[in-house]
N, C-alpha and C positions, 0 to 999 in steps of 0.2 A: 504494500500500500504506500500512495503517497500523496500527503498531506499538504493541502499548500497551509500558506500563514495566512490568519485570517483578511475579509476581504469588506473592506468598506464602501465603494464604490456605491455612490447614488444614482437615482431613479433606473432605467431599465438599459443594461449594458451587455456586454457577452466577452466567452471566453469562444477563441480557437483553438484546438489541436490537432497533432494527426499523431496515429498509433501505427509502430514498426514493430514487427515481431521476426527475428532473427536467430540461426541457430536452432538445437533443439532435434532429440533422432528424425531418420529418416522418416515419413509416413507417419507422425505423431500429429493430434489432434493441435489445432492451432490454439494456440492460449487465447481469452475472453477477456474484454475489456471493462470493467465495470466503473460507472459514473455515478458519485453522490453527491449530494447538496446537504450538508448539515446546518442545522439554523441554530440563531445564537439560543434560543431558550427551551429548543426541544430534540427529539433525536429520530423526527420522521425523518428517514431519507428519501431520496428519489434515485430511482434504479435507469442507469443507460446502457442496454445491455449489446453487446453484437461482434463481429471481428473486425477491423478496418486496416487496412495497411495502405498507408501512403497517399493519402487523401483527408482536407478539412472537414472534422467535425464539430459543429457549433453549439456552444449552451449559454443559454440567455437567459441572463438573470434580472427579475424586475427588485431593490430592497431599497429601501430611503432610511436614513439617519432616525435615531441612531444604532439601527440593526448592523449586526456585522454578520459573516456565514463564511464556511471552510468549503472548499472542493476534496474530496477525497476520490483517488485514480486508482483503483484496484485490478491488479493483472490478475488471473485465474489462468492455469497453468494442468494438465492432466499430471504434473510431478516429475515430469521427466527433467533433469538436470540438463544445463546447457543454452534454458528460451533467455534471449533476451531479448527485451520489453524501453522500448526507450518513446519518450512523448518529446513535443515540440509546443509550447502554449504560448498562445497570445492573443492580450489584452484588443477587444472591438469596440468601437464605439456603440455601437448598434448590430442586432443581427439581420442580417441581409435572408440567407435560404431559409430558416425557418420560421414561419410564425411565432410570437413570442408574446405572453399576456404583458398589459400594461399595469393594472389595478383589480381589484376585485373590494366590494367591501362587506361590511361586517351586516350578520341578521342575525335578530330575533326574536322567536317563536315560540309558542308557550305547549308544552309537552302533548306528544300525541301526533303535532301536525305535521306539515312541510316543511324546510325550510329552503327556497329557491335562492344561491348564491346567482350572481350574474360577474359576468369574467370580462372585460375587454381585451381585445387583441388584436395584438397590430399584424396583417394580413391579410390574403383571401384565404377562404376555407377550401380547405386542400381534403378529397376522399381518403387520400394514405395519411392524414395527419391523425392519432391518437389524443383526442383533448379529453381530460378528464379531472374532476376536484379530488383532493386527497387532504385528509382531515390526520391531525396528531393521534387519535385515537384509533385510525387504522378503519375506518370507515372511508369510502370511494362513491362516486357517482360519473358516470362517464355524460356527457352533453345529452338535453335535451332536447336543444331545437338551437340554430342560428339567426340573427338577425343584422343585418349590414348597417352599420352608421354611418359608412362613405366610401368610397374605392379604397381605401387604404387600409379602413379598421372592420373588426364585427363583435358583439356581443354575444359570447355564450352562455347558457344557462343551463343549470344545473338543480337536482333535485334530493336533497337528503331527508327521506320519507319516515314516517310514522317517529320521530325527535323523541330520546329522551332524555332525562338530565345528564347523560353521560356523553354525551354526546356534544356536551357543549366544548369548546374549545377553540383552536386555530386551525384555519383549513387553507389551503391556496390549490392555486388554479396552475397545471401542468400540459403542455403540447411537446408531441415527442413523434418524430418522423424518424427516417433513415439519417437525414442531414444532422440530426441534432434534436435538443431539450428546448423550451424556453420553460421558468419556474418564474410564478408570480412571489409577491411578498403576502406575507399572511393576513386573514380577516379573521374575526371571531364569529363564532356563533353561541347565540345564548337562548337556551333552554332553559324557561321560566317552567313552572309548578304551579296551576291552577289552585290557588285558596279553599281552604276545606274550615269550617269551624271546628274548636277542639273540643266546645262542650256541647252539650244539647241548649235549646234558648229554655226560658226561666217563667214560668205561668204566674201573673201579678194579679191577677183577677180574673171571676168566674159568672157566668150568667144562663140563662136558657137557651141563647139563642150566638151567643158570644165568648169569646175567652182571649183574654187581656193578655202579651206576652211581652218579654225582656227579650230580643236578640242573642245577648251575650256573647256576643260575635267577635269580640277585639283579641282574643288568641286565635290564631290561624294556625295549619300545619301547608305551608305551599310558600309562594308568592306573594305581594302585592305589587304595584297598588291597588286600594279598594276600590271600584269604581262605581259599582253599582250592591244590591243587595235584595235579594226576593226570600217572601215567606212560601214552603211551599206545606201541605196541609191534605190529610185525606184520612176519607172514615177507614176504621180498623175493620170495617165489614160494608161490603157493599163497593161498587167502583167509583164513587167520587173522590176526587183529585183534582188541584187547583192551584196555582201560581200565582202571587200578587208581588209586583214591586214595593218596594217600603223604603223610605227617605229616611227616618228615625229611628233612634236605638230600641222605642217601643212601639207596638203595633197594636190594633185591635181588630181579630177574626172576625168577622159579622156574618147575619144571616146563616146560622149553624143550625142544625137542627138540636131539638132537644133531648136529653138522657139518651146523648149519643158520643160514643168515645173517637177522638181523633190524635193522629199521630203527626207531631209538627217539626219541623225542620227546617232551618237556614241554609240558602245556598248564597255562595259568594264569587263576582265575578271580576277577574283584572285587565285590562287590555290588551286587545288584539282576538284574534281570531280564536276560539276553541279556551276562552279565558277562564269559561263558565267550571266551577271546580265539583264535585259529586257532591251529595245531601249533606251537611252534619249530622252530628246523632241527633234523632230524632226525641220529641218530649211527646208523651199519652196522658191527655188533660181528656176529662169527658164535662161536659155539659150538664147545666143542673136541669129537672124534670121541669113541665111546664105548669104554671100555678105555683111552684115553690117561690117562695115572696124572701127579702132580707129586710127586716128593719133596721132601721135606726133614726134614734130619737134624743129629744130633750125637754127640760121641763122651766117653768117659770113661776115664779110663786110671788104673791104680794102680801105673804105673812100670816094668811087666814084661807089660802085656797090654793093648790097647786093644778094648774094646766100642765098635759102634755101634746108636745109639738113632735107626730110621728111622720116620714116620711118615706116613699116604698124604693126600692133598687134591684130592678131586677124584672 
């Protein structure tokens, strides 16, 4: 292997070389050339694999300040004593034969969904060209559709399906022909956690036709932020089921039926797509019968006669 010293070089530049292989028995397998890109904060590499003798092969690198990144040139050899392996490198301004990404940037998505990176690259799209995303985590998506921005460049897009939190990380964008690599500089992607409550909501009061509740919503087990909040609510027998949005930390269920049991639950949602997180635990509040009445009262006395002042609820 060899190692260059690392490489600072901004926005999108390239390396030339050519690979000789000399020496070595007769009728022995030619030894393989392998090309890496190591990035300064993680250890995905990128593989250029093939034999090439005596002809330029191009790797174009997209990175801006303050990233740095090694080249690693790895000779593979069937073992037989005697190959030798010698390169020729040099510094390009720009890569000429192969297409080469310019930028890609960062998405994200809240678990479950898509998350569609979009690549620019500077070129036509070529059928022998292999363009595909490669993530830290060893997840891949190869192109799913082109779109031209001008003769010169095109947008590709890519698709990293059903996201979960592990998933979240740095991904860049790779084009790899016979001529050579081009490697974008990295995007993040982030994998958010739809919001779940942690406890069930808090029953504050009770009626024939109604039941009074607390949310209790401000410990979550996911994401935020908070953006919206709905009660959702259904009898313990029978199919009704029902959804209300709620602005407030308290709510009041109405129009219930009476000496009927229901099972109540907080859902909570954060932004973007698929934000909406599954039920909280649910609370079993039942309704009081109809004609059961709550008093309360007070009295008033002028020292020789007590009135009472009773009032109904319920």
């Amino acid at each position: 292997q060899l190692l260059l010293p690392p490489l600072r070089e901004n926005d999108t530049h390239c390396l030339s070389f050519q690979f000789y292989q000399a020496g070595g028995r007769e009728g022995a397998a030619p030894a393989t050339l392998n090309v890496y890109i190591k990035g300064t904060l993680c250890g995905v590499w990128v593989e250029l694999r093939g034999v090439w003798v005596e002809f330029w092969v191009e790797l174009a690198v997209s990175t801006f300040w303050p990233n740095h990144y090694q080249v690693v040139f790895e000779a593979v050899s069937t073992g037989q004593r005697g190959v030798l392996v010698s390169l020729l490198i040099m510094m390009c301004v720009s890569s000429v034969s192969t297409p080469h990404p310019l930028h890609i940037k960062g998405v994200e998505v809240n678990a479950g969904q898509t998350a569609t990176f979009q690549c620019t690259v500077n070129g036509q799209p070529q059928s022998h060209l292999f363009l595909y995303l490669q993530g830290m985590g060893g997840r891949q998506a190869i192109a799913k559709e082109t779109k031209p921005v001008n003769t010169r460049r095109y947008v590709a897009s890519f698709d990293v399906k059903n996201t979960t939190k592990s998933d979240s990380g740095r991904y860049r964008c790779i084009t790899q022909s016979e001529q050579g690599v081009g490697v974008s500089s990295y995007a993040e992607l982030t994998v958010k956690q739809p919001p779940v409550p942690i406890a069930p909501p808090q029953l504050t009061a009770v009626g024939a036709t109604y039941l009074w509740i607390q949310l209790n919503a401000n410990s979550i087990n996911g994401d935020g932020p908070i953006i919206e909040r709905e009660v959702e609510y259904r009898t313990m027998k029978g199919m009704l089921i029902d959804t209300t949005p709620v602005d407030k930390t308290t709510h009041k269920i109405g129009h219930l039926d009476p000496d009927t049991e229901y099972e109540i639950s907080v859902l909570l949602t954060r932004p973007l797509e698929g934000g909406t997180g599954s039920p909280g635990p649910p609370l079993r509040a039942r309704t009081k019968c109809a004609g059961e009445w709550t008093w309360r009262g007070s009295y008033l006395t002028d020292g020789s006669s007590v009135r009472l002042l009773f009032s109904s609820g319920g």
